[in-house]
PyMOL Python script that loads the backbone (N, CA, C, O; Angstrom):
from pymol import cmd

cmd.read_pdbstr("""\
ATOM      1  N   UNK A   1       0.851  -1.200   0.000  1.00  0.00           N
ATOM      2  CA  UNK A   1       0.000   0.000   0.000  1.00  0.00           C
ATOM      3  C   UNK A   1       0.888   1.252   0.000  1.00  0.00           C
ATOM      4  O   UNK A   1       1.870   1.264   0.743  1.00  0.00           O
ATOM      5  N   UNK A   2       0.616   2.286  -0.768  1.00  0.00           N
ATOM      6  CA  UNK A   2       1.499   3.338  -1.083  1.00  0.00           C
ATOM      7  C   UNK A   2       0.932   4.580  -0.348  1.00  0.00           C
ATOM      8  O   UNK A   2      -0.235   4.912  -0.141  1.00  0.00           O
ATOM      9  N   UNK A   3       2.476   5.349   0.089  1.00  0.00           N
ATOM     10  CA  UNK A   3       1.427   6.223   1.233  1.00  0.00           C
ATOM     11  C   UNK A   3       0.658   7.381  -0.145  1.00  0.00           C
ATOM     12  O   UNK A   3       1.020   7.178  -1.304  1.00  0.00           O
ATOM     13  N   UNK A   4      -0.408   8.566   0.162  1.00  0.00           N
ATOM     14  CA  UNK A   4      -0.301   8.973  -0.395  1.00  0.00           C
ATOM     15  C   UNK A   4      -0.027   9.930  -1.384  1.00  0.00           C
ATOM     16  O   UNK A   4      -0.867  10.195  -2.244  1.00  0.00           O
ATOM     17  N   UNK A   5       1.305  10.585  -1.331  1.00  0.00           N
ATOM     18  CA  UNK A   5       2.203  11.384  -1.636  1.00  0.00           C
ATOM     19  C   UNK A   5       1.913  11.039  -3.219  1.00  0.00           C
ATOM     20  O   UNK A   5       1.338  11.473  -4.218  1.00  0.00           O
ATOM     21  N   UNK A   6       2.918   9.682  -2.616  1.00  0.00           N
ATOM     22  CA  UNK A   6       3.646   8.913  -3.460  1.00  0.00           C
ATOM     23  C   UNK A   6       2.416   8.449  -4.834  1.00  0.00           C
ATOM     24  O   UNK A   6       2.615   8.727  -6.017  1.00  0.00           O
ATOM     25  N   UNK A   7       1.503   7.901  -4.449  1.00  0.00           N
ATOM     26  CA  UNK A   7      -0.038   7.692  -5.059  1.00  0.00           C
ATOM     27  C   UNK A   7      -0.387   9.097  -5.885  1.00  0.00           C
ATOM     28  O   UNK A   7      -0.499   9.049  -7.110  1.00  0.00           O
ATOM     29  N   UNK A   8      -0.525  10.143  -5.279  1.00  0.00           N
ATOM     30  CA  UNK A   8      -0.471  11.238  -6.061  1.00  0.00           C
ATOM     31  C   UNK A   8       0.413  12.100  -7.353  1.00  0.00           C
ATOM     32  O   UNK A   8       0.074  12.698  -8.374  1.00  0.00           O
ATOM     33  N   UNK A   9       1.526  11.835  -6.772  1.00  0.00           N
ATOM     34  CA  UNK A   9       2.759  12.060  -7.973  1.00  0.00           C
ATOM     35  C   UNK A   9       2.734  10.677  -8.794  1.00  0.00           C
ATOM     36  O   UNK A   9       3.574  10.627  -9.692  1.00  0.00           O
ATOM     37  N   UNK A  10       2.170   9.901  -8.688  1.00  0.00           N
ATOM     38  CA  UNK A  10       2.337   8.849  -9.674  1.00  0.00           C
ATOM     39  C   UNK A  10       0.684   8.965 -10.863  1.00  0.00           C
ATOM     40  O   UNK A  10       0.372   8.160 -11.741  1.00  0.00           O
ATOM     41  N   UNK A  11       0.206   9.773 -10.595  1.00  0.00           N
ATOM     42  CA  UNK A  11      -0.956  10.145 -11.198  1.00  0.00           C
ATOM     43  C   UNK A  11      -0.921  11.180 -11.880  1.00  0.00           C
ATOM     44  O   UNK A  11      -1.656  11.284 -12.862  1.00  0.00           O
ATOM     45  N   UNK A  12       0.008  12.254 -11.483  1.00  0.00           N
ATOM     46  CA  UNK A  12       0.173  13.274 -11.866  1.00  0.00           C
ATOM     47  C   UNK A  12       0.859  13.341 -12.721  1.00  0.00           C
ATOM     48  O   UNK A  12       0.392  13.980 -13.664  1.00  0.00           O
ATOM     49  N   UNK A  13       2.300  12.767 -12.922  1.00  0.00           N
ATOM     50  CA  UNK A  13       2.970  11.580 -13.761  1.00  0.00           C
ATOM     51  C   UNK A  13       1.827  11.106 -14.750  1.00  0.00           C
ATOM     52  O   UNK A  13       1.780  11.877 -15.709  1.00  0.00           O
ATOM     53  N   UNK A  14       1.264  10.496 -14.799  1.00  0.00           N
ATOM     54  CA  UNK A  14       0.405   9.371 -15.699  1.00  0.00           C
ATOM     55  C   UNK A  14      -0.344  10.681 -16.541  1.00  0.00           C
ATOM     56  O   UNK A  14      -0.398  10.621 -17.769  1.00  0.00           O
ATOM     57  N   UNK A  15      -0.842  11.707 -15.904  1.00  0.00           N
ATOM     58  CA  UNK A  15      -1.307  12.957 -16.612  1.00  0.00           C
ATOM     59  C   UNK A  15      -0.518  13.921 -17.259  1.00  0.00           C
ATOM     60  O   UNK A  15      -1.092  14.444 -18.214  1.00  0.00           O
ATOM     61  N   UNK A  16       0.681  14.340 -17.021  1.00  0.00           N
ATOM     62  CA  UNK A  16       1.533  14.602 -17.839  1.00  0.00           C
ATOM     63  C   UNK A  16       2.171  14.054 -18.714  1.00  0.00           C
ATOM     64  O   UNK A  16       2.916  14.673 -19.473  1.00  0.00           O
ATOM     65  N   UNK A  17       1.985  12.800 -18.751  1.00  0.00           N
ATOM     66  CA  UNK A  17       2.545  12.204 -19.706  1.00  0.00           C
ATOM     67  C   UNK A  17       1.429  11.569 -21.309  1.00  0.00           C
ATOM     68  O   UNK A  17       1.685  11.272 -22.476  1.00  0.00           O
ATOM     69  N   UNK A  18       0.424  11.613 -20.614  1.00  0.00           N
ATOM     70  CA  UNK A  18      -1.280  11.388 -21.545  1.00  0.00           C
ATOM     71  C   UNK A  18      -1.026  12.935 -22.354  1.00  0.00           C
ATOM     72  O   UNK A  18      -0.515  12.725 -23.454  1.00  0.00           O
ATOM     73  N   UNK A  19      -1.224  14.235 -22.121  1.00  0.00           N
ATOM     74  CA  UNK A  19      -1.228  15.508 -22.245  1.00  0.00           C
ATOM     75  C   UNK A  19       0.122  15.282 -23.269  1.00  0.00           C
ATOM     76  O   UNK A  19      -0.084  15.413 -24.475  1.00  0.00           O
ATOM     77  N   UNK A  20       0.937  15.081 -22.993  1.00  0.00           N
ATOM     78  CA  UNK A  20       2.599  15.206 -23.483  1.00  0.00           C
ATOM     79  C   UNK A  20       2.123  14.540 -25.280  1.00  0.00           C
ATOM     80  O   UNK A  20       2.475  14.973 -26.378  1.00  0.00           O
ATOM     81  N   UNK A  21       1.390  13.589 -24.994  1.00  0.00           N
ATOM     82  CA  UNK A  21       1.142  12.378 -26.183  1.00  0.00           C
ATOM     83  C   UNK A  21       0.403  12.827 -26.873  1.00  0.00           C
ATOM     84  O   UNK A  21       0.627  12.498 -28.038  1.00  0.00           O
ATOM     85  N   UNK A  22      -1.033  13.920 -26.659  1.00  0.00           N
ATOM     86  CA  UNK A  22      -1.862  14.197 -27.009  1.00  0.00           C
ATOM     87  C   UNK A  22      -0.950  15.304 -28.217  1.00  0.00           C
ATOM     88  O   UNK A  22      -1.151  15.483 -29.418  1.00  0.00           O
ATOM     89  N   UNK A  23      -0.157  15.758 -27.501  1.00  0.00           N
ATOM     90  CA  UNK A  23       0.311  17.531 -27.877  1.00  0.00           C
ATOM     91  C   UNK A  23       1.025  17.106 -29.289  1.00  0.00           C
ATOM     92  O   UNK A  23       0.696  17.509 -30.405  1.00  0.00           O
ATOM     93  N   UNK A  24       2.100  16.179 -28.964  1.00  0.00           N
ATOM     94  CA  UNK A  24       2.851  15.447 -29.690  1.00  0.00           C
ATOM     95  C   UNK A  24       2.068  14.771 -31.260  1.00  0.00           C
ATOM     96  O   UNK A  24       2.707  14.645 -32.304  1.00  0.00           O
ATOM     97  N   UNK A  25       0.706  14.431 -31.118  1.00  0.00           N
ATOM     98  CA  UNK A  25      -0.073  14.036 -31.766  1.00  0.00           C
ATOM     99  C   UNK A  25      -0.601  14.895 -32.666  1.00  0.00           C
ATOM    100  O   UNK A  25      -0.741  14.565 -33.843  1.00  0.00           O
ATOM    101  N   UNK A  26      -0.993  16.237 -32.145  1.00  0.00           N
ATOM    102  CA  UNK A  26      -1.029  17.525 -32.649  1.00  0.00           C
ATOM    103  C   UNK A  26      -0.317  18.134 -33.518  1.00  0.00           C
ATOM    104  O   UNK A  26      -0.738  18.775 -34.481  1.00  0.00           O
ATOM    105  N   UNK A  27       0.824  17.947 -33.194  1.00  0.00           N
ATOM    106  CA  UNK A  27       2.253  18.801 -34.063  1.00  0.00           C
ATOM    107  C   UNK A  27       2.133  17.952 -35.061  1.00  0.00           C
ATOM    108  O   UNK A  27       2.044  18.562 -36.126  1.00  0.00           O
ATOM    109  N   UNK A  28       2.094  16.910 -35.168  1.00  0.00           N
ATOM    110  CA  UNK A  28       2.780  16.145 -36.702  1.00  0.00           C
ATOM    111  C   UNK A  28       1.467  15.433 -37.239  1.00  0.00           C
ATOM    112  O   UNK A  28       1.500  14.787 -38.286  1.00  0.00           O
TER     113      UNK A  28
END
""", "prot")
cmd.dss("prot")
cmd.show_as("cartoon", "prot")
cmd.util.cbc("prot")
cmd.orient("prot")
């Protein structure tokens, strides 16, 4: 079980990186 800091930055992570893909998708 993850405290939840850690749970949070790993989501936040997972959303910057969805966004990152989207943008990327955009340009080209």
């Amino acid at each position: 079980d993850m405290p939840g800091g850690l749970r949070l930055l790993s989501s936040a992570i997972i959303a910057l990186v969805r966004l990152n893909v989207r943008w990327m998708q955009k340009q080209f």
